[in-house]
C-alpha positions as CSV (number, residue, x, y, z in Angstrom):
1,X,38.9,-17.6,-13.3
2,X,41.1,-14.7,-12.2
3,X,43.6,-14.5,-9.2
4,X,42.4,-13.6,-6.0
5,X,42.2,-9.7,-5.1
6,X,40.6,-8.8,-8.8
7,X,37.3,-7.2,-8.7
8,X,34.7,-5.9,-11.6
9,X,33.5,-3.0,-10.8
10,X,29.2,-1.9,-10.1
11,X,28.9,1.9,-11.4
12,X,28.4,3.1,-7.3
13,X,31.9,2.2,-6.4
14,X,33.3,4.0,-9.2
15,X,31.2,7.0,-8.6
16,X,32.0,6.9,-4.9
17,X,35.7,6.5,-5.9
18,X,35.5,9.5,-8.2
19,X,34.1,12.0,-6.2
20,X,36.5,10.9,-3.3
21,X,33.2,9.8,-1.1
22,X,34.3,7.1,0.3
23,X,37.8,6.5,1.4
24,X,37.4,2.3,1.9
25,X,36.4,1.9,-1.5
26,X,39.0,3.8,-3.2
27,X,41.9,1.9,-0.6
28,X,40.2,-1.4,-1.7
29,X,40.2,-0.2,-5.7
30,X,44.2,0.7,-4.8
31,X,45.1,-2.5,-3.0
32,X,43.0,-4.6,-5.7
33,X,45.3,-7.2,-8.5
34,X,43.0,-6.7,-11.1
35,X,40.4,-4.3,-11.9
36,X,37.2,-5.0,-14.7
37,X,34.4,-2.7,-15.8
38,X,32.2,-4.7,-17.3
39,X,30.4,-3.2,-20.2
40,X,27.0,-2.0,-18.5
41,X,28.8,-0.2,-15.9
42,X,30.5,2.3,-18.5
43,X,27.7,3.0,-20.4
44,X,25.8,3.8,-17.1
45,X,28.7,6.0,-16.5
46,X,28.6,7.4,-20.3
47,X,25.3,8.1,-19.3
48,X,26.3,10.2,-16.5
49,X,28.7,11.9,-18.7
50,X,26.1,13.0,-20.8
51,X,23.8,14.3,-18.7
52,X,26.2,16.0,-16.6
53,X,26.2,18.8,-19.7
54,X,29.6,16.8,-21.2
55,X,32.0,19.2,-18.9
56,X,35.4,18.2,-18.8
57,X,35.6,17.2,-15.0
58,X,33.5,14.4,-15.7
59,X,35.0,13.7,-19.3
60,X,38.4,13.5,-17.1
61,X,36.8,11.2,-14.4
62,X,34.9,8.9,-17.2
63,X,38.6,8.5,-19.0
64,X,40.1,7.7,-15.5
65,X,38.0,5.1,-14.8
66,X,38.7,3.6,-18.1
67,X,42.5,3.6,-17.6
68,X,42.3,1.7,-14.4
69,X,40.2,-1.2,-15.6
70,X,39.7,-3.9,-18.3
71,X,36.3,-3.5,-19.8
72,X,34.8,-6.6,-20.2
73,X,32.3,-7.3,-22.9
74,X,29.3,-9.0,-22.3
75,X,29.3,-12.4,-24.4
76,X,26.9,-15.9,-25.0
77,X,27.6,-16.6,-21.4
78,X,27.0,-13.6,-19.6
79,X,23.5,-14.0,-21.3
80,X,23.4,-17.5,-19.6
81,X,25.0,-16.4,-16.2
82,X,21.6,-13.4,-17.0
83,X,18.9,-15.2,-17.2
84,X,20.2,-17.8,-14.1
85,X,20.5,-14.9,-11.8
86,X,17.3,-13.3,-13.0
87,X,15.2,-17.0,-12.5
88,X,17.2,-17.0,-9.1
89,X,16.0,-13.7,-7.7
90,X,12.2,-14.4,-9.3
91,X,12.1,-17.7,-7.0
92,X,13.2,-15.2,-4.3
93,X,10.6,-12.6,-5.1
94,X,13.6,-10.0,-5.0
95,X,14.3,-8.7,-8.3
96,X,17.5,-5.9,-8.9
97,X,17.5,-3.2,-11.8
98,X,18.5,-4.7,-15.1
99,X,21.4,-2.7,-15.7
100,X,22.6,-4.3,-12.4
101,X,21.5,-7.6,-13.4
102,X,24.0,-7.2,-16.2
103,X,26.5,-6.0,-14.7
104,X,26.6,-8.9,-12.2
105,X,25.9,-11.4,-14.7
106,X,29.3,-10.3,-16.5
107,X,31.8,-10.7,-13.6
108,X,29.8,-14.2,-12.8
109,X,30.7,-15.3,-16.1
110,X,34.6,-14.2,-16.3
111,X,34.4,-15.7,-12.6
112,X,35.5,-12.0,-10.7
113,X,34.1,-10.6,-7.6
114,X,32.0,-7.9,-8.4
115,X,32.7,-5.1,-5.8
116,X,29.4,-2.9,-5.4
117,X,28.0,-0.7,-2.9
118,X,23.8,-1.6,-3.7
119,X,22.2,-3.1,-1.1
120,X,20.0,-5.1,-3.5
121,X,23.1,-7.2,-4.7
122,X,23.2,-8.7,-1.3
123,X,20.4,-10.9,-3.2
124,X,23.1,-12.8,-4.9
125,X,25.2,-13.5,-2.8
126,X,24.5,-17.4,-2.2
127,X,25.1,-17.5,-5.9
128,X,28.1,-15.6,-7.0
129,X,31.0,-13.9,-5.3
130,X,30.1,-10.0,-4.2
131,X,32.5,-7.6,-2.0
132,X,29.8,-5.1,-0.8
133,X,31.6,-1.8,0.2
């Protein structure tokens, strides 16, 4: 478990944070203890890299992002905490994107609040800790 005030970050608050778009998340990115990317959210963020063309304001951003977080790999128990949340949300009938999935399994299994801006994450939060910006 880590202290209190440490978040993992989904790939929307970090976009939102890059391009200055929203000026609550990147106060609540500044005032955080801790900050994790798990390993889904920067290959989704590699992937936007890519596709922007490779230009170097987004090479920039996609090395800033990394220098303010831990990235945290995914591991035996993420796949665990995975396929709990996926059988959770099927008994719901609300299923989430898979990258999401993954990136929500990860901060459930290195017990971190994953901050996120998605509405669809709302689904989980009787089952794991989420700060929804």
């Amino acid at each position: 478990m880590n202290p209190p005030g440490s978040l993992a970050l989904d790939t929307s608050v970090c976009i939102a944070h890059l391009r200055g778009q929203c000026d609550i998340i990147s106060q609540t990115l500044a005032e955080a203890t801790e900050l994790y990317l798990p390993l889904t959210t920067l290959g989704e963020l590699s992937y936007g890299y890519e596709r922007s063309g490779r230009d170097q304001r987004s090479r920039a951003q996609l090395q800033l992002i990394r220098s303010l977080a831990i990235v945290l790999p995914p591991d035996v128990y993420t796949a665990e905490c995975f396929g709990r949340l996926k059988s959770h949300l099927a008994s719901k009938g609300r299923m989430i994107p898979e990258g999401d999935l993954w990136i929500a399994a990860t901060a459930q299994s290195y017990g971190i609040t994953l901050y996120c801006r998605d509405d669809h994450f709302g689904h989980l939060t009787d089952v794991m800790d989420i700060k929804q910006a």
